[in-house]
N, C-alpha and C positions, 0 to 999 in steps of 0.2 A: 495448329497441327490437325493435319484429315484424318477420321478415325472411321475402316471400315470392320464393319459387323462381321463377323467371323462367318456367316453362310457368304456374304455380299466376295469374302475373299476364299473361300472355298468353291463358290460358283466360277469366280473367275478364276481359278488355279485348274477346276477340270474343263471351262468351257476352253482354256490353253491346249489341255491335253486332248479334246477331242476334235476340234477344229481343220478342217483339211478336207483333202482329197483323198477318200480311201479307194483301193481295188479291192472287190468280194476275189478271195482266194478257195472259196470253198461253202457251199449249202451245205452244213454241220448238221441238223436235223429241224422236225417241224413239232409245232405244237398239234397237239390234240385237233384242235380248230383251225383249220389254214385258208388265206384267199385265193391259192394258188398251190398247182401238184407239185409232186418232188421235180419231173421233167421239165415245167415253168422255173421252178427256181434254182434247177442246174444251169438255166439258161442265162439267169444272172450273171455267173459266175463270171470275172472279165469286166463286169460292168462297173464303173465311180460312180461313187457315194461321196456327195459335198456336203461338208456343213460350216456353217459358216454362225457368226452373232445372230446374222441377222433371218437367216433362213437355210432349210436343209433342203437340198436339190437330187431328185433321184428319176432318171428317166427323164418322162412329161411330166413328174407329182413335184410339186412344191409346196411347201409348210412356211408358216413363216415363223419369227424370232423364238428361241429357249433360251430358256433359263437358266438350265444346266444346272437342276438342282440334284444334287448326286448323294447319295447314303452307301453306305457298308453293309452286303448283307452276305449269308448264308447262301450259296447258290440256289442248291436241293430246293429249300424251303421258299426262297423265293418265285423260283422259274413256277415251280408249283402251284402257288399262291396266283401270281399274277397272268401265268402265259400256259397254267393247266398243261405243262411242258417237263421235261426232265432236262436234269444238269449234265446226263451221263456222256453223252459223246460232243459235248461242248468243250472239255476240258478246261473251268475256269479257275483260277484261284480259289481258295477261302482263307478268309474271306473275298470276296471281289468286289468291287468299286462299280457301283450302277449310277448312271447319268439320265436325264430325262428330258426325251430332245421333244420340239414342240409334237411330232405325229410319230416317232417311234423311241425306241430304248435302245441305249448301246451300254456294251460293257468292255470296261478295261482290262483285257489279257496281262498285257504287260507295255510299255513305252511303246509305242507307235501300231501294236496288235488291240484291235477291238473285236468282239461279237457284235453284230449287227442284228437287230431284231427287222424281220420284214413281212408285212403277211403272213403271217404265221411263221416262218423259219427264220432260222438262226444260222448267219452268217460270219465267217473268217473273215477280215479284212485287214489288210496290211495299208499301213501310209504311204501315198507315194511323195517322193521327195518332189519341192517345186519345182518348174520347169528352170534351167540358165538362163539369163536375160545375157544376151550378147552385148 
C-alpha cells in the first residue's frame, strides 16, 4: 500500500486548486514597495495568468516548477509580515489558504477566485473554464 505524507497530499490538493488559466479581473491594491504604478497594473487587468506543475507563465516571465506548499494564515498579519501590504481592500477570508508558487504567491478567495500577488499588487482573478475541444 502507497502511503503519502500528509504535506506530499496537501500540496497536491492545492497545487489541484490552483492550477489553470486565470483572467486578472481587477488590480485590488499595491504593497508599500511595487515594481510597477497603479496605471501599469490596471493594465493588466484582462491579462492570463497560467500555472501549471511544472511552470507559472505570465506575459514574457516564466518561472519554473512549485511546490505549492500552502499554510493557513491570518490575512492582516500576514500581507503585513511578508508584502508590508494591508488586507483591507483585498477582501480575503480568515482565515485564507496561502500557496507558494515558484516567483509569486496566490491566495484562495474561494473555488475557482484567487488573489494574485504581482510586483507589488494584488490581483482578482477568476478561472477560466478550458477551451471545447471539437
Amino acid at each position: 500500500m502507497l502511503m503519502l505524507s500528509a504535506s506530499a497530499m496537501a500540496a497536491d490538493g492545492y497545487g489541484h486548486a490552483v492550477t489553470g488559466e486565470w483572467k486578472l479581473t481587477a488590480a485590488l491594491d499595491g504593497a508599500e514597495i511595487t515594481s510597477i504604478d497603479e496605471k501599469e497594473a490596471r493594465q493588466l487587468v484582462g491579462k492570463v495568468f497560467k500555472i501549471t506543475k511544472d511552470a507559472v507563465h505570465f506575459g514574457a516571465r516564466e518561472c519554473g516548477p512549485s511546490d505549492f506548499a500552502a499554510e493557513r494564515v491570518e490575512p492582516s498579519r500576514f500581507l503585513r509580515k511578508e508584502f508590508h501590504a494591508s488586507a483591507e481592500k483585498l477582501k480575503l477570508p480568515n482565515p485564507v489558504t496561502v500557496v507558494d508558487l515558484s516567483c509569486t504567491t496566490v491566495f484562495i478567495k474561494k473555488p475557482n477566485r484567487l488573489v494574485i500577488a504581482w510586483d507589488g499588487w494584488f490581483f482578482d482573478a477568476v478561472k477560466m473554464k478550458p477551451a471545447a475541444v471539437p
